[in-house]
N, C-alpha and C positions, 0 to 999 in steps of 0.2 A: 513455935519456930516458923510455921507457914507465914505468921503477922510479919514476922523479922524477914525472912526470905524474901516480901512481897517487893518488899521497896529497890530491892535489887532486878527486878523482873521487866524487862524490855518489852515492849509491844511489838506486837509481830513482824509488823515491817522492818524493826528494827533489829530483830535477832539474826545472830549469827548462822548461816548456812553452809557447815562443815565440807557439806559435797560441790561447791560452787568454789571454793576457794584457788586464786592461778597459784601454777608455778613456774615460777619463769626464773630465768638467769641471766636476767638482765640490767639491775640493780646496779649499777658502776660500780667496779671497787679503783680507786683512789689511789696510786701508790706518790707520797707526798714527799718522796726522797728523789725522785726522778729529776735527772742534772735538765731536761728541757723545759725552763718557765713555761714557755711559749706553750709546749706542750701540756703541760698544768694545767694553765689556764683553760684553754682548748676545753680538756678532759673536764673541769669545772662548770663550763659555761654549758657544754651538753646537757650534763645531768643534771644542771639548773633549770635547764626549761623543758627538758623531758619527765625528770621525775620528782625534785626537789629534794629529793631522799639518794644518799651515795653513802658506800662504805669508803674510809679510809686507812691506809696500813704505813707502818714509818712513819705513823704519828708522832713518834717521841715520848706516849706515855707509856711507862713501862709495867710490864706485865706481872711484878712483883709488887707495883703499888696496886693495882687494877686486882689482886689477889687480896690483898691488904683490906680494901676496901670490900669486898664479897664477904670476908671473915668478919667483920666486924658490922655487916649489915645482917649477916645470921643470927650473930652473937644479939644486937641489937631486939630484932624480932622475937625472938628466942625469947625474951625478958618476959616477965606477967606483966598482963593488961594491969596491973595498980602500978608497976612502976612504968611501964611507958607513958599514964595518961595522966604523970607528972609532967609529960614535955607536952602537956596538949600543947593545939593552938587555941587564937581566939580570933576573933573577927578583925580585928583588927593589926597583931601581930602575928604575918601568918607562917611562922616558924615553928619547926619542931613537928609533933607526932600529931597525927589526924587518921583515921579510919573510915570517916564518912563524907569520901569526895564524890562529889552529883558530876558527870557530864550531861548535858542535854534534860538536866531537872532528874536524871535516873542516879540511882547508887552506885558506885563501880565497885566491883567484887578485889579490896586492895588496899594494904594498908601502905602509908606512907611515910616520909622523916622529911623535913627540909630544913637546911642550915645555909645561911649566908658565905658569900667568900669574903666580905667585908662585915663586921657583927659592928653594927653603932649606927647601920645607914640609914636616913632617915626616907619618908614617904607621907603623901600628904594623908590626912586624917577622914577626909571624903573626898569624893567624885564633883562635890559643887565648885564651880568656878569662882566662887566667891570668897570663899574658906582658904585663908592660905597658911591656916595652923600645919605644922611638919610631926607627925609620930615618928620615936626613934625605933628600929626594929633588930631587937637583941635575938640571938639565938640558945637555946635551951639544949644542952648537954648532958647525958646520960652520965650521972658519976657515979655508979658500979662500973662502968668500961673504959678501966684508966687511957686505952690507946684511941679509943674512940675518935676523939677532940681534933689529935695530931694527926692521926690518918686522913680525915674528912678536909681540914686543911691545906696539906699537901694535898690531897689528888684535886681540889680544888683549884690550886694555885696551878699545878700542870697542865688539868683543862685551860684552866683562862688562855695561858700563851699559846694552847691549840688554837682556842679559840681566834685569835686576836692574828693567826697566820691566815686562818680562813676568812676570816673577814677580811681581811688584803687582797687576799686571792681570789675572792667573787668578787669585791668592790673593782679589780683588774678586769674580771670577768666581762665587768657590764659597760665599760672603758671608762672608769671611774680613777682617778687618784687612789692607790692604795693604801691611804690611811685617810680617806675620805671620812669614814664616820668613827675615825679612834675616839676623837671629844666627845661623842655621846656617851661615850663609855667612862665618864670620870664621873665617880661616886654610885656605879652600878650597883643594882638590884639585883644579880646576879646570883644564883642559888645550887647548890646540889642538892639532890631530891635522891633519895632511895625507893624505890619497888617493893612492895611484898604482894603476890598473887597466889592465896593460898590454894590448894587444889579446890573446885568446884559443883557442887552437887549438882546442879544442873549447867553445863557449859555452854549449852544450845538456847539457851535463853536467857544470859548474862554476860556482859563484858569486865575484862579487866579494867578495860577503860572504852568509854566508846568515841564516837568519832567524833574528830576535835581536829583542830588546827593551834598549834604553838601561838601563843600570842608575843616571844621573845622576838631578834635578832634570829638564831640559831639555838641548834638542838644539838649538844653532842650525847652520844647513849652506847654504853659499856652495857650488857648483858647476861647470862648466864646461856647456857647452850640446850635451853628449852624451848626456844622457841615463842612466837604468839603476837608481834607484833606486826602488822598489816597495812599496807597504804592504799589507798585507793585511787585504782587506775581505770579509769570508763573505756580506753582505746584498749585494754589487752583483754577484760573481761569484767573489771570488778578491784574483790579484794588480794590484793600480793601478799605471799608470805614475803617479810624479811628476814631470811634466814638468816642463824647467825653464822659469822665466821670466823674462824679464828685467830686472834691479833687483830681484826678487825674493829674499829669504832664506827658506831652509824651518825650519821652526819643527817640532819633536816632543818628546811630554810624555814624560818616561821614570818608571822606575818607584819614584822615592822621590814624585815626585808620584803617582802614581798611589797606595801607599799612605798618603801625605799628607790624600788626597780620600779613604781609608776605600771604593775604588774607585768613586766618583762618577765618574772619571776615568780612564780606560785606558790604558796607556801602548802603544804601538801598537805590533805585529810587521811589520820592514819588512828586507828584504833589500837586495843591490845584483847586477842582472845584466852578464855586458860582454859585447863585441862582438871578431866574429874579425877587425875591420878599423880599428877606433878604439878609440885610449887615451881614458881617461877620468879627472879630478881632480876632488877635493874637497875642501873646507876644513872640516870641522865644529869648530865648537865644544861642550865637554860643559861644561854648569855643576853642578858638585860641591859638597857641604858640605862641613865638616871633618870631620876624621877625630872627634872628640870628641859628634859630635851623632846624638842617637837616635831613630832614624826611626821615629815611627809614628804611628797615622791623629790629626790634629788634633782635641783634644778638642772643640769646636765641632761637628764633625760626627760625632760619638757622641751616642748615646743607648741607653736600655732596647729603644725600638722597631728601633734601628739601632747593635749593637754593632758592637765592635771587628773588623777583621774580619785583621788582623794583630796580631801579637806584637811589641813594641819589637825593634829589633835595632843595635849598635853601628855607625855605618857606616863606621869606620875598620877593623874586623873584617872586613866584608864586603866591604870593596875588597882587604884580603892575601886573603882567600881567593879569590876572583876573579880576582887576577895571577896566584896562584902559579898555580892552574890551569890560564889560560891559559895562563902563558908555557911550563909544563913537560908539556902536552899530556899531564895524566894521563885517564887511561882513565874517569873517572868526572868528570861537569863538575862547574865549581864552585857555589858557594849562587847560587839566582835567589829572587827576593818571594815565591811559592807555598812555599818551605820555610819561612817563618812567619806563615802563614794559622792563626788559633784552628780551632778545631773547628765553628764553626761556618760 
């Protein structure tokens, strides 16, 4: 077991320090019913550039689907390892069930599921600019859980229209047309991802997930009320608990916004810690473009006085270099937004 344990085991710098951890109450929470746009916005653009991470409430997604979807990520887990690693992934299709996801070349203590909101969409085949072969990327479904399928689809589809209000309402944010980048979003890569963090024998030296930055548009994340998800704030102390709250959904900007906004906007570094006596579940949603759309900072927010402060970059290119890496745990990680920063 110690051989198997090892690959999970964080270097010191990099373990979690229980007694260090803030707590602050300061996290926006969101209420996205509120009759003052004006005021939305407002309250958006804050906690865009203070924390990148806000809860929101009066979301519209309803708390019997969001239940729905908890039961069926138990039931899911629940399964024996021979039939869940029916839904492996593989390197290049990267859907369905995985257990051994690297952040930062480390193992995360966490098994996962991922399924499309669209099942047929395609993606290119490598990260070479030269290759314009397209892979189709199908989703693999657990058939002992007849509701499984139907559930995952619906709260998928209810995310996306979250999705697609929030992205109006920061693209307003940043005094953008509010349906500024809807076209990037036809024929999205867009996914729900489920959570498993099973309790952990050593918690002091292992991450659920360590610390990362979204590589999507946005992050929306439904949770269970254990807790462990953490962002990292240098001006308050460190690492933030985000706690969870009730009816609450967590909202985080990842980093094609973040080069979208020409870095007006940060896409925030946020981990997930666990506990050597509770399991812990997530639901996140990642809202993706297609693979076809070229990310870079919104001419709007360029200028002479305020250049470019990234390079265009294909983001169907950037998501094969990204699986491949992760899935095949090479020795060197794959592209992040800082490999096309200009020079200046």
């Amino acid at each position: 077991m110690a051989e198997v344990y090892s690959s999970y085991i964080l270097s010191t710098e990099n373990r979690p320090n229980f007694s260090t951890f803030v707590e602050v109450d300061k996290i926006p929470i969101i209420d996205l019913s509120q009759t003052s746009q004006e005021n939305l916005i407002s309250e958006i653009r804050k906690a865009c550039e203070e924390w990148g991470f806000f809860h929101v409430i009066n979301h519209g997604v309803s708390s019997d689907l969001i239940n729905k979807v908890a039961n069926e990520t138990k039931n899911f887990f629940g399964l024996s390892m021979e039939e869940k690693k029916k839904l492996k992934r593989d390197a290049i299709n990267a859907t369905g069930y995985h257990d051994a996801e690297h952040t930062n070349l480390t193992r995360d203590w966490k098994e996962v599921y991922d399924c499309l909101i669209y099942d047929g969409i395609q993606v290119p085949c490598t990260d070479d600019p030269n290759d314009s072969d397209l892979w189709t990327l199908t989703n693999h479904w657990p058939q002992s859980l007849p509701h499984f399928r139907e559930t995952m689809k619906e709260y998928g589809g209810e995310v996306e229209k979250l999705s697609f209000k929030l992205l109006e309402l920061i693209s307003l944010s940043l005094g953008l047309a509010g349906d500024k980048f809807f076209d990037c979003h036809n024929n999205q890569l867009s996914l729900v991802r489920l959570n498993y963090y099973p309790p952990c024998p050593f918690p002091d030296m292992a991450l659920g997930i360590g610390p990362h930055k979204d590589p999507c548009v946005l992050t929306i994340l439904a949770q269970d009320d254990t807790g462990g998800l953490q962002v990292k704030k240098n001006s308050v102390g460190g690492w933030v608990n985000i706690k969870p709250v009730p009816g609450a959904l967590v909202v985080n900007l990842g980093d094609v916004f973040q080069v979208w906004s020409n870095d007006k906007y940060d896409s925030a570094v946020h981990r997930a810690v666990v506990s050597s006596e509770k399991e812990r579940y997530s639901y996140p949603f990642f809202f993706f473009p297609g693979h076809h759309v070229m990310v870079q900072p919104a001419e709007e927010l360029v200028s002479e006085k305020n250049p470019a402060k990234y390079k265009p970059y294909n983001f169907g290119k950037y998501y094969a270099n990204r699986t491949h890496h992760d899935f095949n745990k090479e020795e060197v990680a794959g592209k992040e937004i800082y490999d096309f920063k200009t020079s200046d």
